[in-house]
N, C-alpha and C positions, 0 to 999 in steps of 0.2 A: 319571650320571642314572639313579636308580629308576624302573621300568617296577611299575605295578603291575594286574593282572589283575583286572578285575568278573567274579563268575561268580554266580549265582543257589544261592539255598539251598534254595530248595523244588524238591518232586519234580516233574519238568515233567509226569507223567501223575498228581497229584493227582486222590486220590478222596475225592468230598465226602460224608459220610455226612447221612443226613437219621434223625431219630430217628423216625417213621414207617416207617421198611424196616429192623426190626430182625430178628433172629433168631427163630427160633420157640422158641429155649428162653426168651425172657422172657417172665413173666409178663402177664397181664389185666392185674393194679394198675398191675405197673412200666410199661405201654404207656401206661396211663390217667395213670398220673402225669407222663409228660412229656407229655402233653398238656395240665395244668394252667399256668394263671398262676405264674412262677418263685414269688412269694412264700405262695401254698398251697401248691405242691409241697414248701416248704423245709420251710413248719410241720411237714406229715406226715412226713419222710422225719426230720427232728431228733427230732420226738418219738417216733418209731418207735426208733428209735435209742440212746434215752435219755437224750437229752439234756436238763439241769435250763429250767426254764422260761423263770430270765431270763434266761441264756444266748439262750436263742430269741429271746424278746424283744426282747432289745437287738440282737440280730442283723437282727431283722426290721426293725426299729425301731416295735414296736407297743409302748403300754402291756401288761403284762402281766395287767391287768384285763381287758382285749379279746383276750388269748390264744384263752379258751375260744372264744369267737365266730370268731374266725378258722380254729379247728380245725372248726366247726360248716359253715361256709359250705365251708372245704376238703372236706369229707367228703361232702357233699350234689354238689359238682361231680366229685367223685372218683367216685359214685355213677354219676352220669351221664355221666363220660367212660366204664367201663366197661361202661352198659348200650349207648352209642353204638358200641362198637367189634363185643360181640354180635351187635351188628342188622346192619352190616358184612358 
């Protein structure tokens, strides 16, 4: 008869990180970027990156007619994630 043992994979003192208590070497933007909606944070961080349009596009799943708009609207809350963390 096989005996066979359950044992747990995870560390039992799991530490959960929260993107809010990052380190002091990252930056205003990269704090303010993860505080964006995932799908402006992707626009900016692809296109930063250099990544071709309808690459992004299709990735986002936007028209790539509506790119620019989407980099517009990311840029404006990107603005204001990092004037909010300032005043902080």
């Amino acid at each position: 008869m096989n005996r066979f043992r359950v044992v747990t994979t995870q560390a039992r003192h799991r530490r959960l990180i929260d993107a809010d208590r990052v380190g002091k070497d990252v930056s205003t933007r990269e704090r303010a970027l993860r505080k964006l909606p995932l799908v402006y944070s992707l626009a900016l961080r692809l296109r930063d990156a250099g990544v071709a349009r309808d690459v992004i596009s299709e990735y986002l799943g936007v028209d790539q007619n509506a790119l620019d708009g989407v980099y517009r609207i990311a840029e404006a809350k990107l603005r204001a994630a990092e004037r909010a963390r300032r005043s902080d």
